[in-house]
C-alpha positions in Angstrom: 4.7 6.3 -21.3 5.5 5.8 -17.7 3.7 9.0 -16.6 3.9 9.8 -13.0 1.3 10.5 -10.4 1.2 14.1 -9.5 -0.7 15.7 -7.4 -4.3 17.6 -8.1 -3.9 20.6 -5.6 -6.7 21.3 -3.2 -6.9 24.6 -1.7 -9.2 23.6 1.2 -6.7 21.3 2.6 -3.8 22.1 5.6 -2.4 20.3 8.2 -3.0 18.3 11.1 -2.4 15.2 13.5 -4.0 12.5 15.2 -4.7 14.8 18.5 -7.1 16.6 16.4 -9.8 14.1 17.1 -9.8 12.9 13.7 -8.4 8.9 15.2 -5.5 7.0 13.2 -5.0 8.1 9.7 -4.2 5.3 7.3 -1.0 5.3 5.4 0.3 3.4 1.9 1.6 0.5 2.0 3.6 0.0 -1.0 4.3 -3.4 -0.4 2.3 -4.7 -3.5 4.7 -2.6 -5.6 8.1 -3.5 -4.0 8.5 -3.9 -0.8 11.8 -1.2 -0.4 13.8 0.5 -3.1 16.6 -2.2 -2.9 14.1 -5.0 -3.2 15.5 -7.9 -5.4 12.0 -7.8 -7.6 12.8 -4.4 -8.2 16.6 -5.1 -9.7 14.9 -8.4 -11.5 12.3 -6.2 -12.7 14.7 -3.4 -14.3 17.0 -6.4 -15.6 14.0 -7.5 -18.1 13.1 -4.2 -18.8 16.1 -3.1 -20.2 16.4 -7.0 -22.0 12.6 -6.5 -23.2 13.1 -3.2 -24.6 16.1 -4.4 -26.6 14.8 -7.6 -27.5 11.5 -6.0 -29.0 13.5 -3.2 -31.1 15.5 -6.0 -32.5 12.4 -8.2 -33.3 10.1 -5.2 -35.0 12.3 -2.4 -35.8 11.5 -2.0 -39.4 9.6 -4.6 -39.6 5.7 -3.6 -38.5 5.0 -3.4 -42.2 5.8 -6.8 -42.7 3.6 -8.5 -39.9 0.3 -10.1 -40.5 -2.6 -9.6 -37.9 -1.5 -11.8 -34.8 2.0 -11.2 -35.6 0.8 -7.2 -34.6 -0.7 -8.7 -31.8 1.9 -10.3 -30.3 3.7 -6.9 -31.0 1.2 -4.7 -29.2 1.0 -7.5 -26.1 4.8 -7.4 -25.7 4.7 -3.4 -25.6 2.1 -4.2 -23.1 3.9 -5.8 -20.9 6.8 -3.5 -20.9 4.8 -0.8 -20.1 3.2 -2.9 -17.2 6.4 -3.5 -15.7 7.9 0.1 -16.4 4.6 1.4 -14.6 5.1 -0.5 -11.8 8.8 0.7 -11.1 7.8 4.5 -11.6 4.9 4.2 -9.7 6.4 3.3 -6.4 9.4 5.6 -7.1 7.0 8.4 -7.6 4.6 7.8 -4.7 7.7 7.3 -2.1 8.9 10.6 -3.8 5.2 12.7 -2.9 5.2 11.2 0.3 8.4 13.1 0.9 9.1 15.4 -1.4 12.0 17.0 0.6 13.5 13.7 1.1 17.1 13.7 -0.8 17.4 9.8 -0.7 14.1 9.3 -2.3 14.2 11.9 -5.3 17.4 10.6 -6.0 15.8 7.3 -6.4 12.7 8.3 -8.5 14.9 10.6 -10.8 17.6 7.3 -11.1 14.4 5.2 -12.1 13.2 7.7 -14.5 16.6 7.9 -16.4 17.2 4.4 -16.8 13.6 3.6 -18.0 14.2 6.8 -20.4 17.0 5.4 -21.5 15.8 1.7 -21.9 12.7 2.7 -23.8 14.6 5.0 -26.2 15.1 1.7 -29.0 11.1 1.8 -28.7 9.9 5.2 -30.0 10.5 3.3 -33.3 6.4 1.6 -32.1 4.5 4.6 -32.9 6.2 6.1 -35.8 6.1 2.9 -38.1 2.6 2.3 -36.8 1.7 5.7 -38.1 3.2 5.0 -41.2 1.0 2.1 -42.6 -1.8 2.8 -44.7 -5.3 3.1 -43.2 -6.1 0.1 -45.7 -3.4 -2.0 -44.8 -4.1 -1.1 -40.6 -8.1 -1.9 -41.4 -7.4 -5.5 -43.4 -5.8 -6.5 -40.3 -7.9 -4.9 -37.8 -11.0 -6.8 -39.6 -9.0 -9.9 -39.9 -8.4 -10.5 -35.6 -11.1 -9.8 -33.3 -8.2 -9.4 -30.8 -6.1 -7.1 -32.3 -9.4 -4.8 -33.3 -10.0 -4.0 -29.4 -6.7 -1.8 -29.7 -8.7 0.2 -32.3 -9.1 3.0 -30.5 -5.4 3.1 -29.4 -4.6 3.1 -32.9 -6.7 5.7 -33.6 -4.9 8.5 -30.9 -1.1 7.1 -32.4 -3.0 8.2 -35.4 -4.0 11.0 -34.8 -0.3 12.5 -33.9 0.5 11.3 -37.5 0.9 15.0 -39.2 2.9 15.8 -36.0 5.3 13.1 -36.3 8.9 14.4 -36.5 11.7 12.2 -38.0 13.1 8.5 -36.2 16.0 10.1 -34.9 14.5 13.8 -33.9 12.1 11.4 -31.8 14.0 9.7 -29.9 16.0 13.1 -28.9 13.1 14.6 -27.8 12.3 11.5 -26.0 15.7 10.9 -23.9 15.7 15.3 -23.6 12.3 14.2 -21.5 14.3 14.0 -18.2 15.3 17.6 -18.5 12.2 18.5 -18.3 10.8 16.3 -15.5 13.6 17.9 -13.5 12.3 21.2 -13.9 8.9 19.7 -12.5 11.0 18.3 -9.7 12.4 21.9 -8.9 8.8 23.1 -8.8 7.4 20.5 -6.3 10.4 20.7 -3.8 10.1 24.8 -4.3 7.0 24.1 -3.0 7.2 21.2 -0.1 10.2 22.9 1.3 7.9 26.6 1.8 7.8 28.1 4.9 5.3 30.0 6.3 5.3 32.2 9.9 1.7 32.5 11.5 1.6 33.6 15.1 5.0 32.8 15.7 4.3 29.1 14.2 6.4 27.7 11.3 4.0 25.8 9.0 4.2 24.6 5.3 1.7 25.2 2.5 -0.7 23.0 3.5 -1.0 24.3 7.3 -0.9 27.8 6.1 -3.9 27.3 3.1 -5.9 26.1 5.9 -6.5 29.2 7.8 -8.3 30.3 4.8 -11.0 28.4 6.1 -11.1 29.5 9.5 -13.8 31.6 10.7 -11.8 34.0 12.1 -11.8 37.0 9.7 -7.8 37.9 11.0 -6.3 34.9 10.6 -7.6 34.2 7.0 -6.5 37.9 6.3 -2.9 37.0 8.7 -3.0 33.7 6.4 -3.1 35.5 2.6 -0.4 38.1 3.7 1.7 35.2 4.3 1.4 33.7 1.4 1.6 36.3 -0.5 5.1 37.1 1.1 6.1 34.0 0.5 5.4 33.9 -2.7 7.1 36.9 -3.9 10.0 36.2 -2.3 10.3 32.9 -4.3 8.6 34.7 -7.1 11.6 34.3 -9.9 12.3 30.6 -9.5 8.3 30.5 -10.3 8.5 32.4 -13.0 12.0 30.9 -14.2 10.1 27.4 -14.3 6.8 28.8 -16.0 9.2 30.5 -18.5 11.2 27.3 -19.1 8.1 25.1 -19.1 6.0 27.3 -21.9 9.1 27.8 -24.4 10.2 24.3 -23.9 6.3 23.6 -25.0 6.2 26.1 -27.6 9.6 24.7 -29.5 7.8 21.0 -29.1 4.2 22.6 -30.8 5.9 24.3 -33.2 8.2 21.6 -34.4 4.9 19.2 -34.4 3.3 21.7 -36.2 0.6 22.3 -33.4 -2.0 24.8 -34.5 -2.3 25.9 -31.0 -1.1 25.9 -27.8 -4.2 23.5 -26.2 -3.9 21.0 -29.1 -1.9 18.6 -28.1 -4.2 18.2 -24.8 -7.0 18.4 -27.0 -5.5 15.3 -28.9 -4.4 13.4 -25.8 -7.7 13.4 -24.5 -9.2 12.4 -27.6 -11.6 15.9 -27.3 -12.6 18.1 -30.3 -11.2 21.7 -29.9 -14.9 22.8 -30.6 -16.6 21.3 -28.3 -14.3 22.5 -25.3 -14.9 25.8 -26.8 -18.2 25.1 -26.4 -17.7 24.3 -22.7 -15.3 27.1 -22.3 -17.9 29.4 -24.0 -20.8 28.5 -21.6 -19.1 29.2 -18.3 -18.0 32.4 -19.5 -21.4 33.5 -20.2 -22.1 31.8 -17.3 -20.3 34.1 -14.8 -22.4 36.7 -13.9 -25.6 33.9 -13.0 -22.6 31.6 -11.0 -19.7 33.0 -9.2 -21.1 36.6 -9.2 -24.0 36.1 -8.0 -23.5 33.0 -5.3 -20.3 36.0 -4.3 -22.5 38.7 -4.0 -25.2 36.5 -1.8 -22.0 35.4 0.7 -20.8 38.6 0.6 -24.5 39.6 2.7 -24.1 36.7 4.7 -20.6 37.5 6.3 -22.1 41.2 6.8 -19.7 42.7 4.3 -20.3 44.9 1.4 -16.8 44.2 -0.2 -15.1 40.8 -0.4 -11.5 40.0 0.1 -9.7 37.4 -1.5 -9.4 36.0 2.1 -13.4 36.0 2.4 -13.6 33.2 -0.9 -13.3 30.3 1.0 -14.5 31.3 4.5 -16.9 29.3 6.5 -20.9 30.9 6.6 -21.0 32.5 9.9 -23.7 30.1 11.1 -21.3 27.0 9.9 -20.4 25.5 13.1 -17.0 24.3 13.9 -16.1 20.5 14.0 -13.9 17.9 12.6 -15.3 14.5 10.9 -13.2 11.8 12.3 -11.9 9.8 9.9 -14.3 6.3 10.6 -17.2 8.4 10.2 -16.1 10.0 6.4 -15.4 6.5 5.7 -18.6 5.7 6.9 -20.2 8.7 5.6 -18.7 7.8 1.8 -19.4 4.3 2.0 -22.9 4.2 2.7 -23.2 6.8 -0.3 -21.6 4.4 -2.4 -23.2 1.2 -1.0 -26.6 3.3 -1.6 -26.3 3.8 -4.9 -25.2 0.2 -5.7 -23.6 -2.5 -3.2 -21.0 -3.2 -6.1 -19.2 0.6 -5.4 -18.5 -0.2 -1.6 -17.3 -3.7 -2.2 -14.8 -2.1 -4.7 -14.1 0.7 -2.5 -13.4 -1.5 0.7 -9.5 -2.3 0.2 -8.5 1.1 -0.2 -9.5 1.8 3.8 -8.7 -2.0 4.6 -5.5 -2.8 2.7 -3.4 0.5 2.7 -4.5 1.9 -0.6 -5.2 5.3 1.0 -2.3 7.5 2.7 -4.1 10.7 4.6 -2.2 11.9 7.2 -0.4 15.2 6.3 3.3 14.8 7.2 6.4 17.5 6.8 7.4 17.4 2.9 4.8 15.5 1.8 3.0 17.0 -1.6 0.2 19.2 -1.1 -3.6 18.5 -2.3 -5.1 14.9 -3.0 -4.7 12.6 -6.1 -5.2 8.7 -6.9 -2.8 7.5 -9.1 -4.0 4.1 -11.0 -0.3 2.5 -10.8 -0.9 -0.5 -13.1 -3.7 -2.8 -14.1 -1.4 -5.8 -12.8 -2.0 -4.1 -9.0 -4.3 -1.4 -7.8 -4.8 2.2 -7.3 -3.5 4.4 -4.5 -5.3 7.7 -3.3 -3.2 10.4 -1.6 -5.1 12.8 0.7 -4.4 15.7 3.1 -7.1 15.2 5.9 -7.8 17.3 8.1 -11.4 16.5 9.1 -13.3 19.1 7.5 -16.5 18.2 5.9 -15.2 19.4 2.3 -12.3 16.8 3.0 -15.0 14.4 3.8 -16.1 15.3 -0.1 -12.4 15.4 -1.4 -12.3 11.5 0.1 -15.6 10.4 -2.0 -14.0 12.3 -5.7 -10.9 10.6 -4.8 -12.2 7.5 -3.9 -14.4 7.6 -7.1 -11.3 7.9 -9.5 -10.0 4.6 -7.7 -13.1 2.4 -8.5 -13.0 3.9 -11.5 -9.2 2.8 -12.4 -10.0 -0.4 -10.8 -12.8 -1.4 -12.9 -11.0 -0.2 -15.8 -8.5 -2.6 -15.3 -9.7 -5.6 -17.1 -9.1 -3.5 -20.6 -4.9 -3.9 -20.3 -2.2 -1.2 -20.3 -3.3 0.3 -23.6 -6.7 0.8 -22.8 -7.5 1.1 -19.3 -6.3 5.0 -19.2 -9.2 7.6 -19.2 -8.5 10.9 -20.9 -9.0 13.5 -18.9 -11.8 14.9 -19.7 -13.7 11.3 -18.7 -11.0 10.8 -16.0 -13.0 13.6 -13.4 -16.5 10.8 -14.4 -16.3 9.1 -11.6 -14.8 10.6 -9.1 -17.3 13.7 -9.7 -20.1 11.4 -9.4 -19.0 9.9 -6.0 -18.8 13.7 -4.8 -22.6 14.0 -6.0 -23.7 11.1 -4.2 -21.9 11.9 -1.0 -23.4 14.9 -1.0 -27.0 13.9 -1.6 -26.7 11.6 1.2 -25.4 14.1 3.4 -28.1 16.8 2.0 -30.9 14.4 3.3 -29.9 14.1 6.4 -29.6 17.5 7.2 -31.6 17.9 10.2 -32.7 21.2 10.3 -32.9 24.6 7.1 -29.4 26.3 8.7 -27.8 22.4 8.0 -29.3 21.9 4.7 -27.8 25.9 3.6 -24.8 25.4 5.3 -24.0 21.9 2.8 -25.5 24.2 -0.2 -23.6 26.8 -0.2 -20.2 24.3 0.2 -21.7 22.1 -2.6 -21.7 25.4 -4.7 -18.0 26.7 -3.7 -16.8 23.3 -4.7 -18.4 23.3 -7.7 -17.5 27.3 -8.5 -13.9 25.6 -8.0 -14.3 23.0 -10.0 -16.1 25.1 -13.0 -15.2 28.6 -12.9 -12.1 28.5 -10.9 -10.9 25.6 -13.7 -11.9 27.9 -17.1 -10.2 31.2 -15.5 -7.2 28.7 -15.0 -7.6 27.3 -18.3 -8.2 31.0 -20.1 -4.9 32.2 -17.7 -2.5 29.2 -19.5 -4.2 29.9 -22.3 -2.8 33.7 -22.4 0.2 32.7 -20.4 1.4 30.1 -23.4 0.5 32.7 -25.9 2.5 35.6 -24.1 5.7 33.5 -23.9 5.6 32.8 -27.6 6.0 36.4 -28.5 8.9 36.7 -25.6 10.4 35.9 -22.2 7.8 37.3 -19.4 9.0 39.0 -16.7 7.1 37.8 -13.0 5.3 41.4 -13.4 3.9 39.9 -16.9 2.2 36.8 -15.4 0.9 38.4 -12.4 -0.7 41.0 -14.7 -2.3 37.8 -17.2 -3.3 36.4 -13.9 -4.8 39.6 -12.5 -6.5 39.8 -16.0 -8.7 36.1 -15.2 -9.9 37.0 -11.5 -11.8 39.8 -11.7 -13.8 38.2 -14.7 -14.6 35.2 -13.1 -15.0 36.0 -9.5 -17.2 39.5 -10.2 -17.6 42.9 -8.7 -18.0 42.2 -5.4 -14.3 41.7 -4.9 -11.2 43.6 -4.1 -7.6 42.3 -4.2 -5.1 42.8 -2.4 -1.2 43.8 -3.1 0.3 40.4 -3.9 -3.1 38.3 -4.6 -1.2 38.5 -8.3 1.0 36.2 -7.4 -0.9 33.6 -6.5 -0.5 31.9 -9.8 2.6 30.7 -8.4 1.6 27.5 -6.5 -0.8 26.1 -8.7 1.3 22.7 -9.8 -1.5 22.1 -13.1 0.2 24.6 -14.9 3.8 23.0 -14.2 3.2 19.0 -14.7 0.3 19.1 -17.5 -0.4 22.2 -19.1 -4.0 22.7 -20.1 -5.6 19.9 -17.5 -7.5 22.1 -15.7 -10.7 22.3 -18.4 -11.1 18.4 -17.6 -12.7 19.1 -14.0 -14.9 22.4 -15.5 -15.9 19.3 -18.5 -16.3 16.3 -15.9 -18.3 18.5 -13.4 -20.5 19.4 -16.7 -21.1 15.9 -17.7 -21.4 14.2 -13.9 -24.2 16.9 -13.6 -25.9 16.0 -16.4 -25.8 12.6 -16.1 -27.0 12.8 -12.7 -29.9 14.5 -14.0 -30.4 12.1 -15.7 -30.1 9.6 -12.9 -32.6 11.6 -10.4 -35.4 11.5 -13.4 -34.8 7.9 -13.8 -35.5 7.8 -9.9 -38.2 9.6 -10.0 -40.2 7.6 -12.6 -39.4 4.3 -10.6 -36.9 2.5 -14.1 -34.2 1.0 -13.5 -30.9 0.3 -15.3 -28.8 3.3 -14.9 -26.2 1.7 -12.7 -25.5 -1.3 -15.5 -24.9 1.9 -17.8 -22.8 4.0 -15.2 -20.4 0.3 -14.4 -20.1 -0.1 -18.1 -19.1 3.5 -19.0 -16.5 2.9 -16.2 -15.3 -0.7 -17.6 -14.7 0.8 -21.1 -12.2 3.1 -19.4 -10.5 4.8 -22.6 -11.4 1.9 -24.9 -14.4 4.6 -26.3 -15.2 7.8 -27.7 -16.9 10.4 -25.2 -20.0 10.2 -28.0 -20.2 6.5 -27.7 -19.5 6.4 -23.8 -22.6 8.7 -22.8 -25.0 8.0 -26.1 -26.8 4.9 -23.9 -27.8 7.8 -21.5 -29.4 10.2 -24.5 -26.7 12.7 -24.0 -23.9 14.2 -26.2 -20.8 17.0 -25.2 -20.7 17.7 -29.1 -24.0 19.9 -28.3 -24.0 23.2 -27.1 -27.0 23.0 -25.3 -25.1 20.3 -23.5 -23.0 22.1 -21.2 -25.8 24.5 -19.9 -28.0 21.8 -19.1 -24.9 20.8 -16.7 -24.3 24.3 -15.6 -28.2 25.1 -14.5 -28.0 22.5 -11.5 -25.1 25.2 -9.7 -27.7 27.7 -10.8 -30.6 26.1 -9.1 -28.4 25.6 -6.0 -28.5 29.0 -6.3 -31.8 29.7 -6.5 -32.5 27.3 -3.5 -30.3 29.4 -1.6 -31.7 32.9 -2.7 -35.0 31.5 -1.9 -33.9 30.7 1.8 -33.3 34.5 2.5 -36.9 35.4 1.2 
């Protein structure tokens, strides 16, 4: 409960300012959160919450056995509305916190907020465990007996699910209130991170201004850039590896109190996935490496004249790329008219965030790194955090973010409980509004060099998103196993993360002395082990389901976008099966994920095809 927004690193993004010809970058304003951190809504608001949260374990500790359908009801409303206003608070402590991460006042303030929430909603852990303690019989006589209370179904049904992993009343609530340890190891991480300093031709930049040269077409500075980094990253290399340590036992002693058969479980569970079918997905890009990320590698590597690749050369602009920076009014132009295309009802939704300060883009000293939109609560409205710096991929980073938003907006309407997406249908959305940007961007290419140019990035991005995502996953994967039979040294992890590269980025590439530690800033595997296979599964779905959407096209029918709008409404009030069965597809099959994984491949082929 009360999760915070963290941010989803992008390694395309760096620094810049207004002088960079990219006009006045919008920033948050908070205002419809609290207006400041001593606001008297925000001492009003922590007043009830800590009243609330002793009120309700007074009322129904104990008691959930003995209520009748609407007594539950009113039960699950009132949790509702604590979580609402607990929500609220952490959101605008932890958005003030990643707009300044290195700003003392301000993580005092978030960490304050998270203690005393901790601490109010300890007398509630009681909710789940009693819920999980009624019969299925007795839960379905008074689901079937109130309409109402049968929406929270699904709900139900993931409480459930933890049932044989439920530890005792009291062992919960320890492991509850021993949560803030563990956020403060986070914390440690992130201002590690923020507070980086990098020297690059006698210019002090952080980790966002120094990720950016490895963009830049000139062949030294991306090479000047990597050194850096990787100097950097040594030299910090045991606090990284204290945290990683820290962070997988604390994991492992949770899993194997729960009596986790695996490490990924309780992700699996959490976003409501079957282990099979992301081991299905998993699987598929494997096998997929050689017809992907080897050969689009290979096919760069000719075009930049080179017959080995550097670790600098991944991300480097095609030689005939040219140079230039998107202002911000044309990507939100740009974005827009993709969305207003596709259906009037996703720029009308989109609007606010450019009009009303839902957006902050500008990158500032301490802020967090990477891009993220964090829904806040349903009561409100989402914010997106960017990095811009006027590239066209940040035009593309704009459109996913923006797509989570109208997604979390238009999830709204379901309440607290079941407005959150799990992950794996979180990346939906925003996937989708990268696909559309870049169709509308593809045809108006104006000449063959354009139209390779926005291939090739379309397939980088989606190399990222897909193989980049499983090497990641299969790296945690190794990592969390490693730690279980021992403390790992930093030498250990580089060598696991050493072990994932070469696999999934292919034989055209070398590696430098410290590339190993480049594991290091990668926040995923700090805040929420195991995410990463969520983008690899929502760039595999939004592909096939805008297959789906082109053929529909094609053949001149109609009602796709009442089917997208509603998968979107339904936020995580369904089942993946139930959510994409109105467009004839299912995850569950294997044949699912290559279906997804042959539109990077045709990509491909398009761009083969342009050197014949």
């Amino acid at each position: 409960m009360f999760n915070l927004p963290f941010p989803v690193f992008d390694a395309n993004t760096g620094s810049n300012s207004a002088a960079d010809g990219m006009g006045d970058l919008p920033e948050w304003d908070l205002s419809d959160l609290y207006t400041s951190q001593g606001a008297p809504e925000l001492k009003r608001d922590l007043e009830w919450l800590e009243k609330s949260c002793a009120d309700f374990a007074n009322d129904y500790e104990g008691k959930l056995d003995t209520l009748d359908a609407a007594g539950l009801l009113d039960c699950v409303h009132r949790h509702e509305s604590i979580e609402g206003i607990g929500g609220r608070i952490m959101s605008y402590a932890g958005l003030r916190y990643y707009q300044c991460t290195t700003d003392a006042d301000r993580a005092k303030f978030m960490s304050d907020c998270q203690e005393s929430i901790t601490n109010f909603t300890t007398p509630l852990v009681f909710f789940t465990l009693e819920l999980n303690r009624l019969d299925d019989a007795t839960l379905a006589a008074l689901l079937d007996a109130n309409q109402d209370l049968a929406r929270y179904k699904p709900i139900f049904d993931r409480i459930r699910a933890m049932k044989p992993h439920q530890l005792s009343d009291e062992l919960e609530k320890f492991l509850h209130d021993l949560g803030v340890v563990g956020d403060a190891w986070e914390r440690l991480f992130d201002e590690t991170i923020a507070g980086l300093e990098f020297e690059i031709d006698g210019e002090t930049l952080n980790i966002e201004g120094t990720l950016n040269f490895m963009t830049d077409p000139d062949r030294t500075k991306r090479e000047a850039a990597s050194h850096e980094l990787a100097r950097v990253f040594k030299s910090n290399i045991k606090t990284f590896a204290r945290v990683h340590n820290t962070q997988a036992k604390e994991k492992e002693i949770m899993d194997r109190w729960r009596k986790m058969p695996s490490a990924q479980s309780a992700r699996h569970l959490s976003n409501h996935v079957e282990p099979e079918v992301v081991e299905a997905l998993r699987t598929a890009v494997v096998a997929a490496y050689p017809d992907l990320s080897h050969r689009y590698y290979a096919l760069k590597a000719k075009w930049l004249g080179l017959d080995v690749m550097q670790v600098w050369d991944r991300n480097a602009p095609l030689p005939i790329e040219e140079t230039r920076v998107v202002p911000w009014l044309d990507a939100e132009k740009i974005v827009m008219d993709a969305y207003g295309d596709f259906d009037p009802r996703m720029a009308e939704i989109a609007a606010p965030f450019f009009s009303d300060g839902w957006i902050d883009a500008e990158v500032k000293p301490g802020k967090a790194p990477g891009a993220f939109a964090h829904p806040t609560v349903t009561a409100v409205h989402p914010y997106v955090m960017l990095n811009y710096l006027g590239k066209p991929r940040d035009v593309m980073t704009l459109a996913h973010e923006l797509g989570h938003g109208v997604h979390q907006v238009l999830a709204a309407d379901q309440g607290e409980m079941l407005s959150s997406t799990p992950l794996t249908l979180a990346e939906t959305a925003s996937v989708f509004g990268e696909m559309l940007t870049f169709r509308k961007m593809l045809d108006r290419a104006k000449t063959p060099q354009e139209r390779k140019v926005l291939l090739a990035g379309k397939v980088e991005d989606m190399i990222n998103t897909v193989v980049r995502q499983i090497a990641f996953y299969d790296f945690e994967c190794k990592l969390h196993a490693a730690r279980r039979e021992g403390e790992l040294t930093p030498d250990d992890i580089n060598a696991l993360w050493m072990s994932v590269q070469a696999q999934s980025l292919g034989p055209v590439f070398e590696y430098m002395d410290g590339y190993e530690t480049f594991w290091a800033y990668i926040p995923h595997f700090v805040h929420s082990p195991f995410y990463v296979y969520a983008y690899a599964f929502g760039d595999g779905l939004v592909n096939a389901l805008y297959a789906v959407y082109a053929e529909e096209q094609a053949a001149g029918t109609t009602g796709f976008e009442e089917k997208y709008f509603d998968m979107l409404k339904a936020g995580g009030s369904k089942h993946h099966k139930e959510l994409l069965a109105p467009f004839g597809l299912d995850a569950s099959d294997p044949k699912f994920w290559d279906k997804g994984l042959s539109m990077i491949s045709g990509f491909i082929d398009e761009l083969e095809a342009m050197e014949g």
